[in-house]
Each structure stands twice: as structure tokens, then as C-alpha cells.
Kinemage of the C-alpha trace (Angstrom):
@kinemage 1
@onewidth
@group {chain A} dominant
@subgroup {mainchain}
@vectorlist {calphas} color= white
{ca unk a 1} P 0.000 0.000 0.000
{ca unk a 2} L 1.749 3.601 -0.918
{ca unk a 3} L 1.706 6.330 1.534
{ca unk a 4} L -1.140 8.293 -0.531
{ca unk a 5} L -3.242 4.875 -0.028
{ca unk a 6} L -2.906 4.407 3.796
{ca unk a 7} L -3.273 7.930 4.138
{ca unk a 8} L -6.944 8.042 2.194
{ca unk a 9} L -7.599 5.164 4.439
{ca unk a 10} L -7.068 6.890 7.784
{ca unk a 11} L -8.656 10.279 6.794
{ca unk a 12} L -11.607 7.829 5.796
{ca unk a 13} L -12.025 6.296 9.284
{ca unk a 14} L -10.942 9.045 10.939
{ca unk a 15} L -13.538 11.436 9.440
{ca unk a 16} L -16.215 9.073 11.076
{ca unk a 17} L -13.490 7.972 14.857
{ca unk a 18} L -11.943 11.217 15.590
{ca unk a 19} L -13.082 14.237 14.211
{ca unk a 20} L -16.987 13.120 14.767
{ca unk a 21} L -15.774 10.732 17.753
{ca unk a 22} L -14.657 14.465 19.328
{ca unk a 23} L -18.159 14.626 20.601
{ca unk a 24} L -18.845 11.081 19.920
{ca unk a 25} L -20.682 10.467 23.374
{ca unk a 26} L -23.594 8.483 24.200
{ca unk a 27} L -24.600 10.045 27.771
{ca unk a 28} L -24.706 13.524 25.088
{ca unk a 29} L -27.002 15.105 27.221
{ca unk a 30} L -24.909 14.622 30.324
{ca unk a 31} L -21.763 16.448 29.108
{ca unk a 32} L -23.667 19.850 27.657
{ca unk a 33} L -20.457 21.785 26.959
{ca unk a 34} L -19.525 19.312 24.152
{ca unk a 35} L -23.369 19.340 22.407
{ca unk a 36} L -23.622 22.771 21.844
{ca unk a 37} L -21.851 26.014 23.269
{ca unk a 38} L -24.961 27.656 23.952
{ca unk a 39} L -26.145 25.331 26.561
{ca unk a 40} L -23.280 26.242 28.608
{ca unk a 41} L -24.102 27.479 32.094
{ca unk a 42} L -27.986 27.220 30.642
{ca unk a 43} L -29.526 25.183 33.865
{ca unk a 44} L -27.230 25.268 36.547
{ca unk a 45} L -24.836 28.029 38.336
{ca unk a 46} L -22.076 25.640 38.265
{ca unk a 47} L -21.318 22.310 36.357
{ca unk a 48} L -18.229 20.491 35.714
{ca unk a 49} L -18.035 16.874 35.218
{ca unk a 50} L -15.779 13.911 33.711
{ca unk a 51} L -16.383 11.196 30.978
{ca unk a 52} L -14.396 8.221 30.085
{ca unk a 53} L -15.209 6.126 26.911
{ca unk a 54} L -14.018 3.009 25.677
{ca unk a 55} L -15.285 1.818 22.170
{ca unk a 56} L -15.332 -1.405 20.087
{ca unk a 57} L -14.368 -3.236 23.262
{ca unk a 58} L -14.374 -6.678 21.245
{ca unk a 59} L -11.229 -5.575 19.907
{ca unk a 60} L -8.047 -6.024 20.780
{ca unk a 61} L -7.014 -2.143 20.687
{ca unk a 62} L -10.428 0.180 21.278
{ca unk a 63} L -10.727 3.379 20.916
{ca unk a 64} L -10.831 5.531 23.862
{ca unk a 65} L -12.067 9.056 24.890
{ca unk a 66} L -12.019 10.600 28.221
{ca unk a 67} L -13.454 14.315 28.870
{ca unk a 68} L -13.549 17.078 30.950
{ca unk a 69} L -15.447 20.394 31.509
{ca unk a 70} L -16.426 22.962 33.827
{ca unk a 71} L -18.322 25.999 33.589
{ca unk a 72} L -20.254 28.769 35.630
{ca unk a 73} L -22.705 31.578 36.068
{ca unk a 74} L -21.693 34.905 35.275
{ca unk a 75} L -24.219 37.984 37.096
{ca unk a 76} L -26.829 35.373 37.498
{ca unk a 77} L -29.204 37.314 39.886
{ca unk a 78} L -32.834 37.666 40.825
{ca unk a 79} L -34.324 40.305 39.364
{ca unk a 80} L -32.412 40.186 36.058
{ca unk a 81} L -33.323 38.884 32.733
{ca unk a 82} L -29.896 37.848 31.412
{ca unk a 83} L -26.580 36.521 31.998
{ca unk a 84} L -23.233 34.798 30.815
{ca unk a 85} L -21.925 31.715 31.185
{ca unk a 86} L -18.145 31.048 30.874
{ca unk a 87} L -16.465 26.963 30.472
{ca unk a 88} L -13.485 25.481 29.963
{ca unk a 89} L -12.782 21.826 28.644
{ca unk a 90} L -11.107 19.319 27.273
{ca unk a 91} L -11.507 16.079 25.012
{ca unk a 92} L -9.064 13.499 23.795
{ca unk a 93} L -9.399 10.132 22.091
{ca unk a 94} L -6.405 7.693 21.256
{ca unk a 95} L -5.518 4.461 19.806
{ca unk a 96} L -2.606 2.515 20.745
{ca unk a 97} L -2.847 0.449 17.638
{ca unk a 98} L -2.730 3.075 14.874
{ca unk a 99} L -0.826 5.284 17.249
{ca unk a 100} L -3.197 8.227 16.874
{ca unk a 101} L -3.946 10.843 18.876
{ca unk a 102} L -6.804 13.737 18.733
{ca unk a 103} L -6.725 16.417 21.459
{ca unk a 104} L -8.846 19.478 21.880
{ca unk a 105} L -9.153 22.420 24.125
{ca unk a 106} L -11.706 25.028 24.333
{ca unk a 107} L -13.138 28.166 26.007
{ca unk a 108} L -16.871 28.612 25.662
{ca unk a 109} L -18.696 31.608 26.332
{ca unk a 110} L -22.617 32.041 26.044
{ca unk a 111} L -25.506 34.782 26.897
{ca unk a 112} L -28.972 33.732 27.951
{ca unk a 113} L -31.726 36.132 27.873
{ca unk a 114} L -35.367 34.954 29.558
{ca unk a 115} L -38.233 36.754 27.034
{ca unk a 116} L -40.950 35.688 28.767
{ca unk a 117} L -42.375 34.232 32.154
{ca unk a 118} L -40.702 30.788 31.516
{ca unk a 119} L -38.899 31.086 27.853
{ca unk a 120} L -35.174 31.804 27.415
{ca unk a 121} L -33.255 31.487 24.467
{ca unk a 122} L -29.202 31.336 24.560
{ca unk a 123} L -26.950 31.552 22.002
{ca unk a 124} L -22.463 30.884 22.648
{ca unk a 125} L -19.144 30.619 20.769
{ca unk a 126} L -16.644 28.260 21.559
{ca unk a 127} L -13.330 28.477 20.235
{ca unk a 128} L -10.981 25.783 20.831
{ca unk a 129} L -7.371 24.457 19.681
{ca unk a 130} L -6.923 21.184 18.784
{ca unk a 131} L -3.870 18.893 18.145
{ca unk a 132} L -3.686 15.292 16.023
{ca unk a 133} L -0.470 13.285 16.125
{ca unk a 134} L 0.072 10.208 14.532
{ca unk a 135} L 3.064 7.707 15.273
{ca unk a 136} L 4.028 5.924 11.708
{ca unk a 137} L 6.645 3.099 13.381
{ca unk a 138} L 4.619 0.953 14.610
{ca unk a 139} L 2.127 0.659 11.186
{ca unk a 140} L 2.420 -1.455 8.059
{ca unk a 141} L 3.870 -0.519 4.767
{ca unk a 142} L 3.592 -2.180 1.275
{ca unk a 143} L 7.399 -2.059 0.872
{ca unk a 144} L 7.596 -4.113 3.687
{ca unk a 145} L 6.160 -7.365 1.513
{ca unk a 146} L 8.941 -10.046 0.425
{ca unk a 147} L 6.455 -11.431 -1.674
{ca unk a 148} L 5.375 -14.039 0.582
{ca unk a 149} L 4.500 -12.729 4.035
{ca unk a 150} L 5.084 -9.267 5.245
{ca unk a 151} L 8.670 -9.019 6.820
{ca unk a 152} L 9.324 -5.742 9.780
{ca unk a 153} L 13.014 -5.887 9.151
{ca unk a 154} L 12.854 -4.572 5.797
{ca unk a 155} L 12.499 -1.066 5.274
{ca unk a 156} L 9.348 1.103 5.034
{ca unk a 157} L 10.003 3.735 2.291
{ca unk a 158} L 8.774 6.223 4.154
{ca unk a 159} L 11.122 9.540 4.808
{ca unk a 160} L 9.208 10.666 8.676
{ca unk a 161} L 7.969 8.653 11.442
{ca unk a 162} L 6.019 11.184 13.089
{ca unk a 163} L 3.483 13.531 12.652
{ca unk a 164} L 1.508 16.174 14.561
{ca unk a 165} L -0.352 18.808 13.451
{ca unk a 166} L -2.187 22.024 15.517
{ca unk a 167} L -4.946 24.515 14.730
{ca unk a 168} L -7.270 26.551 15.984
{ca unk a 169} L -11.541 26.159 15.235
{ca unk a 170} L -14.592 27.337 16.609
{ca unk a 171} L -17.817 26.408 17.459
{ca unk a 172} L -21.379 28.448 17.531
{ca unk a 173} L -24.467 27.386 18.936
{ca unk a 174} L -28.274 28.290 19.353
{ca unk a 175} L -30.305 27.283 21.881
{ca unk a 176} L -34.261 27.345 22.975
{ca unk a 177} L -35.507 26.341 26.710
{ca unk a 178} L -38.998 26.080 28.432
{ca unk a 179} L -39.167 25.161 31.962
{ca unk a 180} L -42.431 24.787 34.527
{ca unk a 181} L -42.041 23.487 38.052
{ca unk a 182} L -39.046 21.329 39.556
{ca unk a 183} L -38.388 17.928 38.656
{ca unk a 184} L -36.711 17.290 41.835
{ca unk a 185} L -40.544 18.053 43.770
{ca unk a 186} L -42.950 15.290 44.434
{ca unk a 187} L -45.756 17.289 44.716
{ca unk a 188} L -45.019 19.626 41.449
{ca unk a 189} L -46.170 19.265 38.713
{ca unk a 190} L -42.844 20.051 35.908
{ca unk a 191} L -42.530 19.926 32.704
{ca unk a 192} L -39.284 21.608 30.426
{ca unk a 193} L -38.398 21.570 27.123
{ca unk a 194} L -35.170 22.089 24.779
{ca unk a 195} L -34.629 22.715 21.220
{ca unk a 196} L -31.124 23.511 20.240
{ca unk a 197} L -28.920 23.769 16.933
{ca unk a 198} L -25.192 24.064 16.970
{ca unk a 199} L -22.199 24.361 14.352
{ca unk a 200} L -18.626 22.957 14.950
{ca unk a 201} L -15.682 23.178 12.918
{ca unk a 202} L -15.370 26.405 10.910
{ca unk a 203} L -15.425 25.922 6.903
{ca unk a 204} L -12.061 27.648 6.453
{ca unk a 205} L -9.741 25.566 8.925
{ca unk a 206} L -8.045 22.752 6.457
{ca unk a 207} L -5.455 20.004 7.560
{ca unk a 208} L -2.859 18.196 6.757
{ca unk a 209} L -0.373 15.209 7.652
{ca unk a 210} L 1.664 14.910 3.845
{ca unk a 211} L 1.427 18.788 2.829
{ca unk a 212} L -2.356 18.353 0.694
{ca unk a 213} L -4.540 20.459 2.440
{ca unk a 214} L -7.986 19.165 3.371
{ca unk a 215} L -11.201 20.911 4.534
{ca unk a 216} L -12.503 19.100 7.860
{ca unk a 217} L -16.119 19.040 7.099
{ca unk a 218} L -18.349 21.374 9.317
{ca unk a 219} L -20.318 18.997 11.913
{ca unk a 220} L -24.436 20.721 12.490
{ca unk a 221} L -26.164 19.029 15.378
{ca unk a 222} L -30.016 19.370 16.579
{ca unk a 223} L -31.366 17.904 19.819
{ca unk a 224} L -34.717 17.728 21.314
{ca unk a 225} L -35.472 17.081 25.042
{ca unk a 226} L -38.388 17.030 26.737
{ca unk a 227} L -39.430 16.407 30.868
{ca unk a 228} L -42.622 15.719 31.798
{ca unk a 229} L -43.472 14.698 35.784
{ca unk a 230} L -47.201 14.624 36.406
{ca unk a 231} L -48.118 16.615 40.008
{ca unk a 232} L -47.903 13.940 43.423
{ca unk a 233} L -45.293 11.584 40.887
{ca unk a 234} L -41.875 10.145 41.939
{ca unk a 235} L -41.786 9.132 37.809
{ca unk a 236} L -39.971 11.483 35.074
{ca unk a 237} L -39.796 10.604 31.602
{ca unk a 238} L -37.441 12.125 29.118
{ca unk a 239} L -37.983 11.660 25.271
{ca unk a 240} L -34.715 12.733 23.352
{ca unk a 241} L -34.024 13.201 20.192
{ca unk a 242} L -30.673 14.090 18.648
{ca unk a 243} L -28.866 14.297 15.134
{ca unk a 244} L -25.880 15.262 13.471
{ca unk a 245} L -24.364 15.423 10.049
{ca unk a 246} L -20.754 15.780 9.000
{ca unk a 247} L -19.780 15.449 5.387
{ca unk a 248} L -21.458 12.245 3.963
{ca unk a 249} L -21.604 11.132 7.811
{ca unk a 250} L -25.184 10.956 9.389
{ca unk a 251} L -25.792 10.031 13.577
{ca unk a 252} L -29.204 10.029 14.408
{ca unk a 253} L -30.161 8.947 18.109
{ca unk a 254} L -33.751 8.739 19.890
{ca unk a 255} L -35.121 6.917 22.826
{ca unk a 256} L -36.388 8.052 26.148
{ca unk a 257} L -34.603 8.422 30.108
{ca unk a 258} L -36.470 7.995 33.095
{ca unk a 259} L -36.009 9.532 36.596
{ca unk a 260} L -37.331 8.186 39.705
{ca unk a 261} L -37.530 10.100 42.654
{ca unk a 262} L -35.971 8.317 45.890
{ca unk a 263} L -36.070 11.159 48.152
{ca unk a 264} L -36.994 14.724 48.224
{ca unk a 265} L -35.030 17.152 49.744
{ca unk a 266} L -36.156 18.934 52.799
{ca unk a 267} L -37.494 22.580 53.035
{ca unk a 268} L -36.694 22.763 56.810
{ca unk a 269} L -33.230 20.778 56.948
{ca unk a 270} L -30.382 20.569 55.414
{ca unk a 271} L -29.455 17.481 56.159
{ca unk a 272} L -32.126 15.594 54.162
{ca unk a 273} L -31.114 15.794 50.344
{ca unk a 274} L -32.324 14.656 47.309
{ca unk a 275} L -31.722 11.289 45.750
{ca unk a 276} L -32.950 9.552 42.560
{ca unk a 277} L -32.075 6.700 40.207
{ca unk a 278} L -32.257 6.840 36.117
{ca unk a 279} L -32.044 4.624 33.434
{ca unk a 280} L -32.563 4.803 29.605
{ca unk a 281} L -32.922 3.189 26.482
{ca unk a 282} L -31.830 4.582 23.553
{ca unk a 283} L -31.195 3.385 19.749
{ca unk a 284} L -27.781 5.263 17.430
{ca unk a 285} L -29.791 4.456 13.890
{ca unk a 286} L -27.707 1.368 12.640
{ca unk a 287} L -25.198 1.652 14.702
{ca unk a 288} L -25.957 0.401 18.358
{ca unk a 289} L -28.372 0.343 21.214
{ca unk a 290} L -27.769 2.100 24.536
{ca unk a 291} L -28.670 1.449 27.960
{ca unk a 292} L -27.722 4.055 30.908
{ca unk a 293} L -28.849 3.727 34.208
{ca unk a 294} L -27.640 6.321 36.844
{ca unk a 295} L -28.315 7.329 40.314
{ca unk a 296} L -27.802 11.284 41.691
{ca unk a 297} L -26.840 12.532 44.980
{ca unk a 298} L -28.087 15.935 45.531
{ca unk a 299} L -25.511 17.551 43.176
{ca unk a 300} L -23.568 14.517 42.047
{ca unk a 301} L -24.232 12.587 39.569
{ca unk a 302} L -22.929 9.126 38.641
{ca unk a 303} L -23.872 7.817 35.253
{ca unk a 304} L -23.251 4.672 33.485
{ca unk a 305} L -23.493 3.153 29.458
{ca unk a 306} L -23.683 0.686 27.523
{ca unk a 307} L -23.740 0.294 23.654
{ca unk a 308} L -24.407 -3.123 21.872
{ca unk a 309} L -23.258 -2.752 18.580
{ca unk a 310} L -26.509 -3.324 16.035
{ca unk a 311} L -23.816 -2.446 12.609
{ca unk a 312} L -21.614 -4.193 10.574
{ca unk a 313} L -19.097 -4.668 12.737
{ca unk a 314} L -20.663 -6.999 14.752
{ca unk a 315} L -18.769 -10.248 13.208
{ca unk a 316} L -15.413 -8.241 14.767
{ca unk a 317} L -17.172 -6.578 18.003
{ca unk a 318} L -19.305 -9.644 18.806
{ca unk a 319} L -21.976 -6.795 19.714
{ca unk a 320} L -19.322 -5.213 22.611
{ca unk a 321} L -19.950 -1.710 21.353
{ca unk a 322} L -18.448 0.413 24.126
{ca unk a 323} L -18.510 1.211 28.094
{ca unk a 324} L -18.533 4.870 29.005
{ca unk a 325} L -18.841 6.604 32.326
{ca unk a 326} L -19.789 9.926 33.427
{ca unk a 327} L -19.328 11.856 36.595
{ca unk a 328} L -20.999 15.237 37.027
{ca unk a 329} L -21.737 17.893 39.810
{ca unk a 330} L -24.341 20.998 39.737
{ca unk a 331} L -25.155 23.498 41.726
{ca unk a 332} L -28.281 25.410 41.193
{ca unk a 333} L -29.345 28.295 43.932
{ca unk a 334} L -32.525 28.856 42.561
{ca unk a 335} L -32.437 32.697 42.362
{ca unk a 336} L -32.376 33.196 38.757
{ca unk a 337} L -35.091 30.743 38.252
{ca unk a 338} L -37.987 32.902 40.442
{ca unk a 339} L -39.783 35.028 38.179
{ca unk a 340} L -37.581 38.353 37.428
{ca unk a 341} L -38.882 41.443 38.752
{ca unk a 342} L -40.014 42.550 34.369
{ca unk a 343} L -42.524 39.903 34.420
């Protein structure tokens, strides 16, 4: 295989595994920072939390992903009808195998503005830097054939061994919320909805590992969510809806979470918090089906799942799609959410 060969090879998985797999997360709606920049700081005052990823675990060498962000409330007070929210994070995946590396950093800042009683609509920009490296000593070449079997002690042809490449890309998003009652109330009745829309990677940023530049396809994602809890409930349901497209790539993923309410926090104390357990079912359209289950602990939140690969990899995976975990704190004062002093 010639260098131009294995090259068009990579760039062809890669443009589905790492620069789609940069967001490439099944608990989505548990890592907002990564779905869309305007959904940072959109709920809570503070939230920062981990994810770790491990795909294709029926293979020898899987891909993995682990994740990072936090991000806060900026002049979030009662009696206001707007505010910013400012994040950090970071995202890398890696393969030991191909010896290739994807890491990205980025700074996130968004504006929410609440129009009516219980209607806000946010909009954000995320810049971010990101770095891919790719180790060529350990990999295959066609020169290295003897015409029977291939032979590592002959030569590869090739004149570098390393590569790593850096730029700088941006993301925008868009973002719609409607919220009634608290979900974390027995006795409420609550209800919330979100539609958002978001843009990553910036038409103009091109890259390169042999001197050809190529255009990284821009990456538009839409997700639906809506809560429901009926009033004197411990049961929340949570249909979802979300979908991408990248290029020739299309993810589409729907299904529905539910919440159940262990405990509610006390009014009077506290020392009585909130509890609750989740679980999910969702389906990634010919690609796998996902089951999370989680439970939270007042502000923490431990979340767990896992994919069974539905796709044509299932001869190699023997359905072990992948294992991911997610760790997550909020804090939410409940200032900004009373109705501001306009209404």
C-alpha cells in the first residue's frame, strides 16, 4: 500500500473515529459543553463533570475518549433577565494500535436572555485548539512485503515517522428552553423543554499530515429534550431526540430516560437531600443500542453506558460496542429561576 493509499484510508475512518468521535458520546445530554456552546451554564450556576469512553471493546485495541469540563454563572441574579456563562474543557481520544492521537481544548462563552415568564433562548461561541499526532513506526507498509508474508526488518520507504499537526476552530451554537415546576418536587407538577442547533468546525480551517490540504467538514447538530413529571409523581420521563451530520456522515439517536424520585429534599433541613435513580434506552440508527442507568446525589451525579453494537461490525465486536462513564456535579441556587422582577 503507498503512503497516498494508507493515508486516504485513515482520513476515511478518521472522518467518522476522531473528528466526529470528538463529541462522539452516548450520555450527550450529560456532558452539555460538548453538544452545543450555547447550553453552557444554561440550567445550573455551576457544572463540571468527567467522561471516560471506551469503544469497540471486542477488539483487541479500542478506541478511547475521556473528557472534561467545567463551567459557571456569570451575574446570574434575581431580578435580572440575562446573563453569561463562561467553560473550559477538554476532550481526547487515542488508539494505541494506529498510534493516533486527537486532542482538543476550548473556552466557551454564552448569553442567555429569559423573554418571557418561563422562555429563554441562549446563544455561545466556543473556540478551541486542537492537536492530532500520529506515530508511523509501529504501522504497516507495502514495501515491507517479500512477496510471501510481510517481513518488519525490511524497510518502510517512508522519509518521517512522526506527525503532529495544531490549529485553531470554533464552534457556535443556538439554543431554545422552556421550563415549569421542579423535577426534583414530588408534589409539582414540571414539565421543560429544549430545542437547540449548533455548528462545529469552521469551513475555512483545512489540515494536513503529507502537505495536501484538506477541509474538515463542518459537523451541524439538533437535539430535542423534553421532561414531563405529572403533580404527586416520583416518575420522570425524558424523550430525546438528537442528530448530526458531518460530510457524507449521518448520527441520528432517539429513545427516552427515566427519573425516579428516591427522596426529596427537605425545606426545613439541610441534612435531608435529594436522591434519585435513572435509566434509559436509547437506539444510534444502525449503529448500536444504549442502555444508561444512573443514580444522583443531591448535586452529584454518577452515570453509566452501555452500547451493543446493532452495525456491521458486529462479526469483529461480537456486539461489545463500548462502556462509558460519566461523573458530574451541579449546583443550582434557585435565584435566577424565580420570576424576574419585568414579568
Amino acid at each position: 500500500m503507498t503512503r497516498r493509499g494508507l493515508l486516504y484510508t485513515l482520513l476515511l475512518c478518521f472522518s467518522y473515529g476522531f473528528y466526529a468521535q470528538d463529541f462522539h458520546f452516548s450520555q450527550y445530554n450529560l456532558v452539555p459543553f460538548w453538544l452545543n456552546p450555547a447550553m453552557v451554564a444554561g440550567t445550573n450556576d455551576v457544572d463540571a463533570g468527567i467522561i471516560c469512553r471506551t469503544q469497540y471493546t471486542g477488539l483487541s485495541n479500542p478506541y478511547n475518549t475521556i473528557g472534561a469540563f467545567a463551567d459557571a454563572a456569570i451575574k446570574k441574579k434575581r431580578g435580572k433577565n440575562s446573563y453569561f456563562g463562561l467553560g473550559i474543557g477538554f476532550v481526547q481520544d487515542n488508539n494505541q494500535n494506529l498510534q493516533y492521537k486527537s486532542s482538543l481544548a476550548a473556552l466557551t462563552l454564552s448569553y442567555h436572555i429569559r423573554i418571557t415568564r418561563n422562555n429563554i433562548l441562549s446563544a455561545g461561541f466556543q473556540p478551541f485548539f486542537f492537536q492530532k499526532s500520529m506515530n508511523y513506526a509501529g504501522l504497516k507498509w507495502g514495501d515491507q512485503f517479500d512477496g510471501y508474508s510481510y517481513n518488519s526488518s525490511l524497510p518502510t520507504g517512508e522519509s518521517q515517522t512522526y506527525s503532529q499537526q495544531s490549529k485553531i476552530d470554533g464552534a457556535i451554537g443556538f439554543n431554545y428552553q422552556y421550563s415549569k415546576g421542579a423535577h426534583s418536587s414530588v408534589v409539582e407538577r414540571a414539565q421543560k423543554l429544549q430545542i437547540g442547533f449548533s455548528m462545529f468546525h469552521f469551513p475555512f480551517v483545512r489540515y494536513s499530515f503529507y502537505g495536501s490540504q484538506e477541509t474538515v467538514y463542518s459537523r451541524y447538530s439538533l437535539n430535542v429534550s423534553y421532561s414531563y413529571k405529572p403533580a404527586n409523581s416520583k416518575i420522570a420521563v425524558n424523550p430525546v431526540l438528537f442528530f448530526q451530520r458531518q460530510g457524507p456522515a449521518n448520527e441520528i439517536i432517539f429513545g427516552c430516560n427515566t427519573l425516579f424520585i428516591l427522596q426529596e429534599a427537605s425545606a426545613q433541613t439541610s441534612f435531608v437531600k435529594s436522591s434519585s435513580l435513572s435509566a434509559g434506552i436509547l437506539y444510534r440508527v444502525q449503529d448500536a443500542i444504549i442502555i444508561t442507568v444512573g443514580i444522583n446525589f443531591e448535586n452529584v451525579c454518577f452515570s453509566f453506558a452501555y452500547d451493543i453494537n446493532t452495525s456491521s461490525l458486529i462479526t469483529s465486536t461480537h456486539s461489545f460496542g463500548a462502556v462509558e462513564l460519566c461523573i458530574r456535579y451541579r449546583l443550582n441556587r434557585g435565584h435566577w429561576n424565580a420570576i424576574a422582577s419585568s414579568d
